[in-house]
TORMI-632835 format. One record per residue: residue in three letters; chain; x, y, z of N, C-alpha, C in turn. Coordinates in nm, 4 decimals, m for minus. Example, Ala and Ser with C-alpha at 12.3 -4.5 7.8 and 13.67 -1.06 7.14 Angstrom:
<gukols>
{ALA A {1.3190 m0.5690 0.7800} {1.2300 m0.4500 0.7800} {1.3200 m0.3300 0.7800}},
{SER A {1.2850 m0.2250 0.7080} {1.3670 m0.1060 0.7140} {1.2900 0.0030 0.7870}},
</gukols>
This chain:
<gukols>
{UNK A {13.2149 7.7382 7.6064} {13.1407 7.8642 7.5933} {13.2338 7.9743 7.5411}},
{UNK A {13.1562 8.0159 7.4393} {13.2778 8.1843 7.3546} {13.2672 8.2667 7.5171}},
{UNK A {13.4030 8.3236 7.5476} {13.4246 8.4084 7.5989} {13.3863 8.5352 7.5460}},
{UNK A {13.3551 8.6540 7.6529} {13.2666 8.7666 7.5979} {13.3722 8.8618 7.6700}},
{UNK A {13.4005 9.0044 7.5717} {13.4842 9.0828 7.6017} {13.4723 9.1433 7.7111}},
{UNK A {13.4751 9.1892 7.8193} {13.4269 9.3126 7.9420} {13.5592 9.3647 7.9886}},
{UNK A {13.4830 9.4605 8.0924} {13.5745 9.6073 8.1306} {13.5217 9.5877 8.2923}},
{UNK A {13.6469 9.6026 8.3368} {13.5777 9.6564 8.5212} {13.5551 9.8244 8.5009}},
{UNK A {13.4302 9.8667 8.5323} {13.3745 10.0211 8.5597} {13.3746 10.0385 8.7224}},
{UNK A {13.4338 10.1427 8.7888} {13.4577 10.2071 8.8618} {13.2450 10.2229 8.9277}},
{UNK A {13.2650 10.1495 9.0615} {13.0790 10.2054 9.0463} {13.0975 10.3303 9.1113}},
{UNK A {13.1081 10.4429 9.1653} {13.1266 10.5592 9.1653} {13.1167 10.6320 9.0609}},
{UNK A {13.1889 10.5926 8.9851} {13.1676 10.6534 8.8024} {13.0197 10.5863 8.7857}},
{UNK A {12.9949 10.4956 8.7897} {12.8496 10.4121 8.7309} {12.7299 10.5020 8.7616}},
{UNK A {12.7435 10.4824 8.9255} {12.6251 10.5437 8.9949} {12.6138 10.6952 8.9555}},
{UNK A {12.7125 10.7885 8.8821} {12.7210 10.9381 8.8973} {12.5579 10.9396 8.8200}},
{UNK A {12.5112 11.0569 8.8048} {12.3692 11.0926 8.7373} {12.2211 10.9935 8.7893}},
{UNK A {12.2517 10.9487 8.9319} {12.1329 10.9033 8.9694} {12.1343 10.7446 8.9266}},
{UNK A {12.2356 10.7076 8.8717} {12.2312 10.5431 8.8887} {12.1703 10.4518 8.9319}},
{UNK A {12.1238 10.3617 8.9279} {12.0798 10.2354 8.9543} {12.1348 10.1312 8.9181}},
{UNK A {12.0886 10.0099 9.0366} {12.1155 9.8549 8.9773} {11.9881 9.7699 9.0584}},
{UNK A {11.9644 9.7324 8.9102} {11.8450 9.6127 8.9456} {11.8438 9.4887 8.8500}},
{UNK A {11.7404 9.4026 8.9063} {11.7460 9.2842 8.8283} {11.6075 9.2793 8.8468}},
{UNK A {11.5355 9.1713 8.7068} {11.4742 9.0780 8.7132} {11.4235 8.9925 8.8073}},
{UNK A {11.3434 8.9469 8.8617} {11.3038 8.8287 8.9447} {11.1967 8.7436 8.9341}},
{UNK A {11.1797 8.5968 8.9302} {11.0670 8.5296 8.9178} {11.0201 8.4628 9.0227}},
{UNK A {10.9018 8.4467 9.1051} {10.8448 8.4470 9.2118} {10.7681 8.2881 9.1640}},
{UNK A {10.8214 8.1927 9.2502} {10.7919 8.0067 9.1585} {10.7402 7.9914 9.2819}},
{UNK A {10.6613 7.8828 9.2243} {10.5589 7.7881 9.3471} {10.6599 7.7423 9.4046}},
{UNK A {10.6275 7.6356 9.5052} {10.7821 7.5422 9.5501} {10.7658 7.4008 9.4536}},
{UNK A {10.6861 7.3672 9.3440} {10.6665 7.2700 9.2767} {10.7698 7.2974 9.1269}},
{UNK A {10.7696 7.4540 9.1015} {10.8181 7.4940 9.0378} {11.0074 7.4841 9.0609}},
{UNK A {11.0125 7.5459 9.1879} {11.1418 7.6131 9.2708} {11.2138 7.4514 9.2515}},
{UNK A {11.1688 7.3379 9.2973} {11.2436 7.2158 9.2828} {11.2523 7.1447 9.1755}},
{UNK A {11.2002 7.1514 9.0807} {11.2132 7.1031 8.9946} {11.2682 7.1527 8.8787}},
{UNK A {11.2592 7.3092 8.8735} {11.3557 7.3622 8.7815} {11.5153 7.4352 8.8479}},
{UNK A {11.5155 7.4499 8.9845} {11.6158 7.4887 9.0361} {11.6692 7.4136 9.1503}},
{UNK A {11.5786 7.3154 9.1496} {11.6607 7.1948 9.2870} {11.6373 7.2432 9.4153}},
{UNK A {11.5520 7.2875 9.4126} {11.5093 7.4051 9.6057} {11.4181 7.2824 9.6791}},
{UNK A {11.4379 7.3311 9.8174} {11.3527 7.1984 9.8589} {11.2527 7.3079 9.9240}},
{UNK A {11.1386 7.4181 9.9045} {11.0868 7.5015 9.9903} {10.9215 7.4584 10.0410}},
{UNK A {10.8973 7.5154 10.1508} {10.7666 7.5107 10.0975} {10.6633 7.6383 10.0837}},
{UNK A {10.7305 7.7111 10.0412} {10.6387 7.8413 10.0023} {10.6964 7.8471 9.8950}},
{UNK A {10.6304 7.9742 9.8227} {10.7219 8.0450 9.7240} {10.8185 8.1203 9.7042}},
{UNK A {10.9184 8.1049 9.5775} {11.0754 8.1866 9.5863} {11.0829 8.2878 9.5192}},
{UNK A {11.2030 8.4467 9.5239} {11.2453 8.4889 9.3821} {11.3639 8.4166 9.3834}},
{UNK A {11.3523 8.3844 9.2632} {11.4690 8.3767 9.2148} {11.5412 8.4570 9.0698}},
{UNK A {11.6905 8.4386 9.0056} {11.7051 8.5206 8.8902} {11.5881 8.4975 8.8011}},
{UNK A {11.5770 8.5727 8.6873} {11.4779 8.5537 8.5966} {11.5178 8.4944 8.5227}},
{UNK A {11.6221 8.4572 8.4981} {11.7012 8.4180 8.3150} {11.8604 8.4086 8.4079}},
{UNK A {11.9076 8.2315 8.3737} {12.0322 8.2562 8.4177} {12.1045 8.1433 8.4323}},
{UNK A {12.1880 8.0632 8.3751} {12.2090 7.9359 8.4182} {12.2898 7.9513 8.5698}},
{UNK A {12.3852 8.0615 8.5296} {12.4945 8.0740 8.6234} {12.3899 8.0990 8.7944}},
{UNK A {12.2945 8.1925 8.7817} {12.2652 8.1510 8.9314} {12.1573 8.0647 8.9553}},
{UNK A {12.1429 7.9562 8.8694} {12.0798 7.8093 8.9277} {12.0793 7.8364 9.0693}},
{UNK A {11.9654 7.8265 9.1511} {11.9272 7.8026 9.3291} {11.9651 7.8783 9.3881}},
{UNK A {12.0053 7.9904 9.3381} {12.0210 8.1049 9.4543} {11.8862 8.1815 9.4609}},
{UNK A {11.8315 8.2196 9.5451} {11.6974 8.2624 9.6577} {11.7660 8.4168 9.6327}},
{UNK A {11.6146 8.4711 9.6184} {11.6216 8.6454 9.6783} {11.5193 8.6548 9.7595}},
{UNK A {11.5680 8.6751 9.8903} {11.4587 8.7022 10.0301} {11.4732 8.8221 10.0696}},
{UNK A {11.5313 8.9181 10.1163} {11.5168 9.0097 10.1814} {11.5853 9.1502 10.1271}},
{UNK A {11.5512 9.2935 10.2133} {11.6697 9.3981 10.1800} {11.8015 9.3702 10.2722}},
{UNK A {11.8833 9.3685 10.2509} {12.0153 9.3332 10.3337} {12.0910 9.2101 10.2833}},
{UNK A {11.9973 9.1106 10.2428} {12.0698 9.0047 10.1994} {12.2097 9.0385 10.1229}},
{UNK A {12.2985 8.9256 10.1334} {12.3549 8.9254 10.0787} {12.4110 8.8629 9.9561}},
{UNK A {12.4236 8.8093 9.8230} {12.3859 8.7180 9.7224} {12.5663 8.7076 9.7112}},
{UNK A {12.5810 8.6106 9.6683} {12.7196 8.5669 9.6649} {12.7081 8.4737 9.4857}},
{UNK A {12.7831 8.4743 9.3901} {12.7769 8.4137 9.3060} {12.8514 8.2304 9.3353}},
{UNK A {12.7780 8.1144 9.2770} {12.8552 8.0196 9.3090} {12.9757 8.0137 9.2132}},
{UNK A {12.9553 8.0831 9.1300} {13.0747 8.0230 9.0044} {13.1132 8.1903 8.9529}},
{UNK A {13.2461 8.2442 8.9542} {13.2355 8.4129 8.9336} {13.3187 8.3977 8.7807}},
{UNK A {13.3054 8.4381 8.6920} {13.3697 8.3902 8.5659} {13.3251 8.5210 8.4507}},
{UNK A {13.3635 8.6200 8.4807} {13.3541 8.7453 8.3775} {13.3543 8.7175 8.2386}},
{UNK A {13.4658 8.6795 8.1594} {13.5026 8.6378 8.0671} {13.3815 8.4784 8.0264}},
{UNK A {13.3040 8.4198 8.1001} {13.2124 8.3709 8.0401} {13.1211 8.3957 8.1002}},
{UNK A {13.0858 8.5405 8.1598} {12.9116 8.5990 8.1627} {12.8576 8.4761 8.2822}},
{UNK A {12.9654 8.4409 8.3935} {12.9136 8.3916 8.5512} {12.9143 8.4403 8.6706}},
{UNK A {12.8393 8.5005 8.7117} {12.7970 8.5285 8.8223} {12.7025 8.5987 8.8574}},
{UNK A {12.6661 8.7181 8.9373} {12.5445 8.7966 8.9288} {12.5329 8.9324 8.7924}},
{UNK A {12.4288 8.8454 8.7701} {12.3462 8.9369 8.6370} {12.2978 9.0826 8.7017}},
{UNK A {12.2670 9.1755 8.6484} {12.1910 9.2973 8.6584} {12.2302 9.3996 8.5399}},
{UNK A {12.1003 9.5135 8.5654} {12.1278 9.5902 8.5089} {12.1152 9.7327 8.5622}},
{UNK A {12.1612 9.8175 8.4590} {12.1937 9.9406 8.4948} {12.1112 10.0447 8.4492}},
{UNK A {12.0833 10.2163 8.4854} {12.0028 10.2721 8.4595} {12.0269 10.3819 8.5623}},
{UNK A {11.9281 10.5223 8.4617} {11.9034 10.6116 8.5685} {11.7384 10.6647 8.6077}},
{UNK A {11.7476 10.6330 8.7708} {11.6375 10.5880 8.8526} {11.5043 10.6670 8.7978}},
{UNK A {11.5343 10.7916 8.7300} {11.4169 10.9314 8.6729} {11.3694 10.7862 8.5139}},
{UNK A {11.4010 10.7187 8.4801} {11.3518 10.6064 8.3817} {11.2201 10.5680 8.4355}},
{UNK A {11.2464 10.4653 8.5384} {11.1716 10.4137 8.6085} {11.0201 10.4839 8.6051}},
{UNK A {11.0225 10.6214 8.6183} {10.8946 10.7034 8.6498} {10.8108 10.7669 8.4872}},
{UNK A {10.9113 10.7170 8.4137} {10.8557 10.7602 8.3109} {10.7380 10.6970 8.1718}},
{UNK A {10.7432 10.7198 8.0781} {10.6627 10.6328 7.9871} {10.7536 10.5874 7.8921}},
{UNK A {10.8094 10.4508 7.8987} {10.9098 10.3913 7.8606} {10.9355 10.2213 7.8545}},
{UNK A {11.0243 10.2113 7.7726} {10.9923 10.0129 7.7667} {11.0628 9.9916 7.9002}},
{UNK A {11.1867 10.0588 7.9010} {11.2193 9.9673 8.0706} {11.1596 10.0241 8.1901}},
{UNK A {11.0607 10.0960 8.2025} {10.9574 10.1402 8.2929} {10.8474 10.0315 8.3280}},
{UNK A {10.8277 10.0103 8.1537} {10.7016 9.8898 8.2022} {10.7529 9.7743 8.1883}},
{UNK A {10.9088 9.7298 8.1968} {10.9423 9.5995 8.1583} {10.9084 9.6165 8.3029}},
{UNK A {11.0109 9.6663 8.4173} {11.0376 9.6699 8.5457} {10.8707 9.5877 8.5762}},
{UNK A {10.7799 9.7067 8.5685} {10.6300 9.6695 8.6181} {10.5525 9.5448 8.5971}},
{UNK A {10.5982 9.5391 8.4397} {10.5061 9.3745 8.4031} {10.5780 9.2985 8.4225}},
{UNK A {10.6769 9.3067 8.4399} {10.7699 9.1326 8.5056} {10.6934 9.1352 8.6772}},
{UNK A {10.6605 9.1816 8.7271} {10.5938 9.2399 8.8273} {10.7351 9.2292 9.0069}},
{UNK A {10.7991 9.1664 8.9928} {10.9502 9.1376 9.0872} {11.0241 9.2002 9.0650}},
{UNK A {11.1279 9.2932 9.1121} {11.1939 9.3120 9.0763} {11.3388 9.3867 9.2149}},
{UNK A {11.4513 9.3487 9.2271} {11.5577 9.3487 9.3351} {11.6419 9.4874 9.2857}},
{UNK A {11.6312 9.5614 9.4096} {11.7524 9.6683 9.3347} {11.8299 9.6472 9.4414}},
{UNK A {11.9973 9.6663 9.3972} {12.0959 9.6580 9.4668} {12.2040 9.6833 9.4595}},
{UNK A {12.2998 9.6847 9.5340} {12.4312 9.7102 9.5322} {12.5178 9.6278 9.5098}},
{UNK A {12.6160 9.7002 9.4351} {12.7430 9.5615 9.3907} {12.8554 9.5593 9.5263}},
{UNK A {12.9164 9.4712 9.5324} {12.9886 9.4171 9.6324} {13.0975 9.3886 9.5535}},
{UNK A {13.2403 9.4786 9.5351} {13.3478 9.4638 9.4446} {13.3599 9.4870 9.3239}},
{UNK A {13.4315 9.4684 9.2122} {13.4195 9.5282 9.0600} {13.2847 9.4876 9.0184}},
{UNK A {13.2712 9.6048 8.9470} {13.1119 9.5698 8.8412} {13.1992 9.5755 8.7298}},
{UNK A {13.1536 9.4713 8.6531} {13.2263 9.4581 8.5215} {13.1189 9.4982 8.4083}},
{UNK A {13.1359 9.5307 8.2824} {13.0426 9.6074 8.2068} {13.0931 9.5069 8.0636}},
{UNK A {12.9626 9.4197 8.0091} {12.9815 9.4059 7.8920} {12.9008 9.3548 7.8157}},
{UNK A {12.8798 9.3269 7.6368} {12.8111 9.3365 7.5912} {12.7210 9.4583 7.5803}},
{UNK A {12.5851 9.4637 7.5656} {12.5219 9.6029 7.5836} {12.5622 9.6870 7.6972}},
{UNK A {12.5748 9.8154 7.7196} {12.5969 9.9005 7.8123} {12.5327 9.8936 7.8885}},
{UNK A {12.3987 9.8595 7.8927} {12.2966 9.8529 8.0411} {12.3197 9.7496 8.0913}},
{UNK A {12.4470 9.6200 8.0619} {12.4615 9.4993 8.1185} {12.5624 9.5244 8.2366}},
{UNK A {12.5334 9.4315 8.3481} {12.6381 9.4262 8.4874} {12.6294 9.3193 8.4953}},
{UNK A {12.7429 9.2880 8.5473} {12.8172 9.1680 8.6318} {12.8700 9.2068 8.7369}},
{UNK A {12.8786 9.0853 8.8821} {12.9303 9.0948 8.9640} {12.9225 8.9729 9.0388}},
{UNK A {13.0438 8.9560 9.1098} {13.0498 8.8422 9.2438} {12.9896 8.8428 9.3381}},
{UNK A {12.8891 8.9440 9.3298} {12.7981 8.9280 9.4921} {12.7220 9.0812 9.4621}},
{UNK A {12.6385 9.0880 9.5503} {12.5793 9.1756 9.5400} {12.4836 9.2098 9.6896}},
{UNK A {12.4616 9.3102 9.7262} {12.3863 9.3076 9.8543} {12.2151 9.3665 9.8149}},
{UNK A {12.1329 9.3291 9.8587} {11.9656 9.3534 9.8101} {11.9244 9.5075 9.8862}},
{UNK A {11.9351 9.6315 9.8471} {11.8620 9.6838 9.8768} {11.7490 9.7156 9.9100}},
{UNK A {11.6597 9.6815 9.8311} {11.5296 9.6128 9.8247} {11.4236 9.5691 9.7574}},
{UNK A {11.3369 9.4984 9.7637} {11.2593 9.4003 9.6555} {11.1238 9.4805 9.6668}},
{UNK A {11.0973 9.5010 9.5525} {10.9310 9.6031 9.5121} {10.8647 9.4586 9.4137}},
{UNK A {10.7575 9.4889 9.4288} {10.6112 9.4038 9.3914} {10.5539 9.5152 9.3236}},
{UNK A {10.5126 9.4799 9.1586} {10.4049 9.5938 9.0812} {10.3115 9.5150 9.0511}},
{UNK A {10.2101 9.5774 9.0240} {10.0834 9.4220 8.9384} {10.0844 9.4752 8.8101}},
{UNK A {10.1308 9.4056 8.7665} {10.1518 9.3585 8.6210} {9.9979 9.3628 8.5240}},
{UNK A {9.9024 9.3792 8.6059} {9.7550 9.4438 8.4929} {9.7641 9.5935 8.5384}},
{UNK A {9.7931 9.6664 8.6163} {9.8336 9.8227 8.6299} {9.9075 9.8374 8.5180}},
{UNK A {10.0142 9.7796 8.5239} {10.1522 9.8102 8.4543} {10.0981 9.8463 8.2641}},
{UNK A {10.0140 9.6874 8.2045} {9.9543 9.6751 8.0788} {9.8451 9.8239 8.0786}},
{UNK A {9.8319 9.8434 8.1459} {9.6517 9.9037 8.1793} {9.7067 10.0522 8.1107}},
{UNK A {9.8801 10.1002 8.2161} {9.9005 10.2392 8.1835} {9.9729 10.2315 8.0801}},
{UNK A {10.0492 10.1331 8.0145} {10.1559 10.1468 7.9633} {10.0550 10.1066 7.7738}},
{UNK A {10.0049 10.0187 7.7651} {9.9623 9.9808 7.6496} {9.8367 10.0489 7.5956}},
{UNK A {9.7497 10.1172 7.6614} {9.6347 10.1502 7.6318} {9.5901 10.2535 7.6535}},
{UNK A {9.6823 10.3672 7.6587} {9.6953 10.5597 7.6457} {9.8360 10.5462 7.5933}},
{UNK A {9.7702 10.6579 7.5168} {9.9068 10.7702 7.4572} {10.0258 10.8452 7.5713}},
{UNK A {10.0730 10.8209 7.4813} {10.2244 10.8897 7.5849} {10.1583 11.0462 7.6894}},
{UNK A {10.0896 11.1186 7.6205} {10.0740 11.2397 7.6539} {9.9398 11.2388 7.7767}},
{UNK A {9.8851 11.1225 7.7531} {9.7693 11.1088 7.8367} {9.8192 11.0360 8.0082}},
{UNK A {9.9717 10.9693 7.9822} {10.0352 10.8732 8.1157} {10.0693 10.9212 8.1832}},
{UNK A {9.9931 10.9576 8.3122} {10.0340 10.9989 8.4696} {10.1080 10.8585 8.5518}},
{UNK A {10.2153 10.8096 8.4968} {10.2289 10.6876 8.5606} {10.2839 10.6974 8.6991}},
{UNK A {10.1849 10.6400 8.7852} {10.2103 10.6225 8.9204} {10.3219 10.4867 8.9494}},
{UNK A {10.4415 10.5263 8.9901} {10.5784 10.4482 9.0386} {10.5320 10.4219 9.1892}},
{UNK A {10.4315 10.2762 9.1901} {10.4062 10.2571 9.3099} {10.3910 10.0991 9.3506}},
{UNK A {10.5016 10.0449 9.4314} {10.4939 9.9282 9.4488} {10.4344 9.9198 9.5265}},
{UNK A {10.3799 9.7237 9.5586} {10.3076 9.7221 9.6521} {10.3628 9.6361 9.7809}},
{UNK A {10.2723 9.7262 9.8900} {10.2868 9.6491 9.9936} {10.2505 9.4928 10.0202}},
{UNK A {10.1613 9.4706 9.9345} {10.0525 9.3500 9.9613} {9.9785 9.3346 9.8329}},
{UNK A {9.9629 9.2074 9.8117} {9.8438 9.2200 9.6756} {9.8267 9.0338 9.6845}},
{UNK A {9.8078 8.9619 9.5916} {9.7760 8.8790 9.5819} {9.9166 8.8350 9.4258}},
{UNK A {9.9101 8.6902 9.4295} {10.0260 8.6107 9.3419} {9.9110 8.5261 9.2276}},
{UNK A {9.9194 8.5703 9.0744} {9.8515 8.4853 9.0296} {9.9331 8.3806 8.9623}},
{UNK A {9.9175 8.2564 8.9118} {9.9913 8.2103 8.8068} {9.9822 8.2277 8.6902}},
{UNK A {10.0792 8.3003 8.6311} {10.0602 8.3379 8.4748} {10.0646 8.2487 8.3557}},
{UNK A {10.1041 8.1536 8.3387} {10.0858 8.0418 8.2841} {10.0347 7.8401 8.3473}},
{UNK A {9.9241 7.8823 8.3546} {9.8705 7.8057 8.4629} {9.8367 7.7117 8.3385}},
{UNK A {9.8315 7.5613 8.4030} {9.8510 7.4720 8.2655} {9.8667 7.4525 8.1228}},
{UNK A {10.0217 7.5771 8.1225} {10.0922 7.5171 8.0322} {10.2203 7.4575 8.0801}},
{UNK A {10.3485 7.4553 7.9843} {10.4721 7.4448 8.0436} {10.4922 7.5110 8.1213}},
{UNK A {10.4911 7.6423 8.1278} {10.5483 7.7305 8.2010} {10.4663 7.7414 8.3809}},
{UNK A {10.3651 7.6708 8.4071} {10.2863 7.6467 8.5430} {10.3837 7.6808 8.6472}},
{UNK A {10.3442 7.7471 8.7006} {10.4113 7.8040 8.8636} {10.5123 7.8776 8.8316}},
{UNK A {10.4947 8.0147 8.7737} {10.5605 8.1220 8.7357} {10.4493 8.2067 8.7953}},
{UNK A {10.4637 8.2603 8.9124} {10.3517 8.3339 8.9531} {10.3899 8.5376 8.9043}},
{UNK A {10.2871 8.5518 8.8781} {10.2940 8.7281 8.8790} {10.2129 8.7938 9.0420}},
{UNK A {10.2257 8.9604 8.9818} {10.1832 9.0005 9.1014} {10.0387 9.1084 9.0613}},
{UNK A {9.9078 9.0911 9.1664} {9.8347 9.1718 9.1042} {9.8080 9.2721 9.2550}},
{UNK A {9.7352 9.3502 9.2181} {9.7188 9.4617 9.3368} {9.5840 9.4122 9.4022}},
{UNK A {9.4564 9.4231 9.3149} {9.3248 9.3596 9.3810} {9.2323 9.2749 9.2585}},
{UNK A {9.1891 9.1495 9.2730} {9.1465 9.0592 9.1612} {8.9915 9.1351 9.1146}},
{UNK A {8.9463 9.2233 9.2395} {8.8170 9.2689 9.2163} {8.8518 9.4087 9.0915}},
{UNK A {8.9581 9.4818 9.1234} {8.9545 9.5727 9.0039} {9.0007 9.5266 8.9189}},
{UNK A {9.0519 9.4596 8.8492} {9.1283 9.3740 8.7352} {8.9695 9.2872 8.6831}},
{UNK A {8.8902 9.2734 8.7490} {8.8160 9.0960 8.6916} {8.7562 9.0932 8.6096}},
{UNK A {8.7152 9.2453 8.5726} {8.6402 9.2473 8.4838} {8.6719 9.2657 8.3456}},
{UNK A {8.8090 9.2819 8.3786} {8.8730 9.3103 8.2065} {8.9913 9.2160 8.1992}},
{UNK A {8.9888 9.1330 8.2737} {9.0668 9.0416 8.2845} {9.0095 8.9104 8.3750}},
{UNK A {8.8902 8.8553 8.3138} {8.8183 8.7637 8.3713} {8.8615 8.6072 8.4811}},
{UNK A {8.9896 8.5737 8.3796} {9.0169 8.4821 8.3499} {9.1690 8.4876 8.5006}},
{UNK A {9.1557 8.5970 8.5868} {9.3071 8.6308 8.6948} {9.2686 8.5617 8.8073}},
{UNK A {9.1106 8.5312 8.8358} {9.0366 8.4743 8.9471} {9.0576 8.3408 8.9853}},
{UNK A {9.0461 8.2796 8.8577} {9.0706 8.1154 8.8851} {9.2347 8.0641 8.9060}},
{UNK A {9.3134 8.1428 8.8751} {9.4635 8.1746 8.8859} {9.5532 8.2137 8.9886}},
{UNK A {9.4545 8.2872 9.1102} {9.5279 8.3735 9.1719} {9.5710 8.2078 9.2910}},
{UNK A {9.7000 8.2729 9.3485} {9.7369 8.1264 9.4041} {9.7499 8.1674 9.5622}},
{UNK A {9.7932 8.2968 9.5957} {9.8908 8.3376 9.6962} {9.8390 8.4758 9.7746}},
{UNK A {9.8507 8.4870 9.8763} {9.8651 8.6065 9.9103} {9.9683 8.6626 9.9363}},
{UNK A {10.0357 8.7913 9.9371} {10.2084 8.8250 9.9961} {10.1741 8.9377 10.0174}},
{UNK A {10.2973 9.0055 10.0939} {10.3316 9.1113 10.1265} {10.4580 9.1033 10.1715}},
{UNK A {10.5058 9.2730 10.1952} {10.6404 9.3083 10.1678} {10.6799 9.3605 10.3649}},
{UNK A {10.7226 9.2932 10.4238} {10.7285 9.2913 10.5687} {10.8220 9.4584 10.5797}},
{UNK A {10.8439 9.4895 10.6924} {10.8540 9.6675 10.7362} {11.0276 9.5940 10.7142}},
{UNK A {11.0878 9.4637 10.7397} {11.2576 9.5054 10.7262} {11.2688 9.4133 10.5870}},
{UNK A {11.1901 9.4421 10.4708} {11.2341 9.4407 10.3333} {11.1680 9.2759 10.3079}},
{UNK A {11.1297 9.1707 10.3819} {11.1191 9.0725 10.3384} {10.9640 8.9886 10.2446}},
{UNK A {10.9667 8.9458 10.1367} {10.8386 8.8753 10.1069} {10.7794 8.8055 10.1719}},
{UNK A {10.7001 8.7776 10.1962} {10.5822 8.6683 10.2512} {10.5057 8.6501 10.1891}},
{UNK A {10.4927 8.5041 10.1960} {10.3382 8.4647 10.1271} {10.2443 8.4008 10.2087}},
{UNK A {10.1287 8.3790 10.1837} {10.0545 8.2654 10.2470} {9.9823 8.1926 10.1642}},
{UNK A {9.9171 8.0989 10.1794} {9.8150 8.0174 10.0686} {9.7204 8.1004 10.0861}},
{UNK A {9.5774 8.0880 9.9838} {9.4353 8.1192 10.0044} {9.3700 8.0264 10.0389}},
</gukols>
């Protein structure tokens, strides 16, 4: 693998102007979770979104702690994230609604050097601790972000406590990649097709943790 140039950044310096660190997350059946990441579960997982380096590492809770198995700067191993300032998030913007339509997503703290490389919004680190994990539904997210004008978007920055898990690619390759919706009854009608899909129920427990249940 080409080695990739990076810098250790000071996170004190990082965080100044309202900083953030978050990642990506994908929320897999357990049919999914073992067979593409070797998990033996029987509910559903987050895991990274995109990543060889953290193959089977689980995101469960706020507090957790994530440890990288393999830490390797110079070839882009260990914990992925990215960087930002938190007034983004609330605005009308691509990484506003990336955050929302990926519908998972972990913000957290680094645990030792954050190393900075490639694009500037890229982080690395050997571990990381979970502040905490927010749930958006991802037909909110399309609803405000794709279909009004900038000047018309009151976008409400509101995760959820509870909603329901659909599968977003439900017999194709991609099967048991679940998203997150808020209620199937306001979505159904402009999105017919979320009903026969929806797999899960979850919610976000009072000390940071996911749950799911079947329907």
């Amino acid at each position: 693998m080409q080695e990739r140039s990076w810098r250790i950044i000071p996170r004190e310096e990082d965080k100044l102007g309202n900083g953030i660190y978050f990642k990506h997350l994908d929320l897999l059946t357990p049919y999914k979770a073992s067979s593409e990441h070797g998990l033996s579960v029987e509910s559903p997982v987050l895991v990274c979104h995109s990543g060889i380096s953290e193959n089977g590492l689980v995101y469960k809770r706020a507090g957790e702690v994530i440890e990288a198995p393999k830490f390797s700067p110079g070839n882009w191993e260990g914990i992925y994230f990215e960087h930002t300032n938190a007034g983004i998030l609330m605005g009308c913007n691509e990484t506003a609604f990336d955050v929302q339509e990926k519908s998972w997503v972990a913000f957290l703290e680094a645990i030792g050097d954050v190393y900075v490389t490639g694009r500037m919004d890229d982080r690395l680190a050997g571990a990381v601790r979970i502040e905490r994990i927010e749930a958006h539904c991802s037909f909110c997210a399309r609803d405000n972000f794709l279909e009004k004008t900038a000047e018309k978007i009151k976008l409400p920055y509101k995760p959820l406590n509870e909603g329901f898990a659909y599968d977003k690619f439900r017999g194709l390759n991609g099967e048991g990649i679940l998203g997150a919706i808020c209620d199937v009854e306001k979505h159904i009608k402009k999105y017919p097709s979320v009903e026969s899909t929806v797999r899960y129920r979850f919610q976000i427990s009072e000390d940071g943790e996911l749950l799911t249940s079947t329907l």
